[in-house]
N, C-alpha and C positions, 0 to 999 in steps of 0.2 A: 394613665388612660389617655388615649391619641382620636381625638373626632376630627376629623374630616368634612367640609362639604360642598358645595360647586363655588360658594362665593367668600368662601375664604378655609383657613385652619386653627385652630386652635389648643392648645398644650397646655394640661395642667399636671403638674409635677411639685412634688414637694410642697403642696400651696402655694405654686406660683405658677401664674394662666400668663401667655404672652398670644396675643391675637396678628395675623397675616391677611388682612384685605387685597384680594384680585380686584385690578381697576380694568381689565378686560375680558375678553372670552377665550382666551388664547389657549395653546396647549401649554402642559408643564413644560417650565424648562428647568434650567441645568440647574439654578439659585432657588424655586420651589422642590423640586428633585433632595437637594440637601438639607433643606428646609425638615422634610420626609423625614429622613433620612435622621437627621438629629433629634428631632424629637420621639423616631423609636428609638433610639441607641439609649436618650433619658432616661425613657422609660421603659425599659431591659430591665427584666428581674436576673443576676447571673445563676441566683441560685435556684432559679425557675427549670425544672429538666424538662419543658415545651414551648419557651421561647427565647432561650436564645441558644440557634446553631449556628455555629463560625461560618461553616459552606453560604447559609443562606446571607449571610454580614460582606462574605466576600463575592456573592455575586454582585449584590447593593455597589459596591465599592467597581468590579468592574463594569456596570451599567451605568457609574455618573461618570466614568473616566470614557467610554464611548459618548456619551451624551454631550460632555465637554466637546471633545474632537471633533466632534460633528457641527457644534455649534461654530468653531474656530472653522474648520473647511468653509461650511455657509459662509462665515465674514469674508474670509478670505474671496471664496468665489465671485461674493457681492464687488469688492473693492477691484476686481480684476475686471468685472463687465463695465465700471463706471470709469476705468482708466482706458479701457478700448472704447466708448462711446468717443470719451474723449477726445483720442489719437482721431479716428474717425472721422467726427468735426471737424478738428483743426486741419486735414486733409483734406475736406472740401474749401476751405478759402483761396479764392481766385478762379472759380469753377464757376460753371453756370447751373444753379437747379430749378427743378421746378417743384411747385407746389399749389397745394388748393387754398386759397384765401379763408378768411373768415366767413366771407359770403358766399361760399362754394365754386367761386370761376375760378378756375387756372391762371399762376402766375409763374413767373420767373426773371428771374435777375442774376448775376453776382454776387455771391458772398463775399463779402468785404473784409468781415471777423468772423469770432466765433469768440461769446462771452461764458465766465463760466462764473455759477452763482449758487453757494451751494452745494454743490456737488451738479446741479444742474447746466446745463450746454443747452445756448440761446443762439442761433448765428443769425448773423444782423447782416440783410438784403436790401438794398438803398434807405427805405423809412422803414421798414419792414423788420418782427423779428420772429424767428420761424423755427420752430420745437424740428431738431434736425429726424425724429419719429415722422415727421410730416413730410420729410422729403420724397417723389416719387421718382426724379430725374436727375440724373446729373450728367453733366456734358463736358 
């Protein structure tokens, strides 16, 4: 028997219960997907003739192999926009940009650098250091 509910799962089989707490609101992924996924196959009766049919085991199977892919494309996509932020950056040093300050007047200077921290990109404008999202100018 397999319960389900919004803030975790729970499995008991053979007298033995193993509990899954969700620490977010998130949607399923690919590791609660399997999660699913194992503990109906546990609890599969084979000699049950209304649960279990191989068609419905192998769609299971190809619905966590798109769910994988999909997640791998996302990473991937992710790590290509924070390598072109990056190039980007480093492109504007020696440039003149402009920006709005903390107190909303317009400034500009030179970019000197472009620090990276994180995964995050800082470029450093005389004392200045300026989220390159804040850029509106560049000369």
């Amino acid at each position: 028997m397999s319960t389900t509910d919004a803030i975790g799962s729970s499995t008991a089989a053979a007298g033995t219960s193993s509990t899954t707490q969700k620490t977010d609101n998130s949607t399923l992924g690919k590791d609660d997907f399997l999660k699913l996924m194992v503990a109906s196959l546990q609890n599969m009766d084979p000699l049950s003739q209304s649960g279990s049919d191989p068609a419905q085991s192998m769609a299971q199977m190809t619905q966590f192999s798109i769910l994988e892919q999909l997640t791998n494309l996302a990473v991937t996509a992710e790590q290509l926009r924070s390598t072109a932020q990056q190039e980007e950056s480093l492109a504007l040093v020696g440039k003149t940009v402009s920006w709005l300050g903390d107190d909303g007047e317009p400034r500009s200077g030179v970019v000197e650098k472009a620090e990276l921290d994180k995964g995050k990109v800082t470029l450093i404008v005389g004392d200045s250091e300026v989220d390159p999202a804040d850029v509106m100018e560049v000369r």
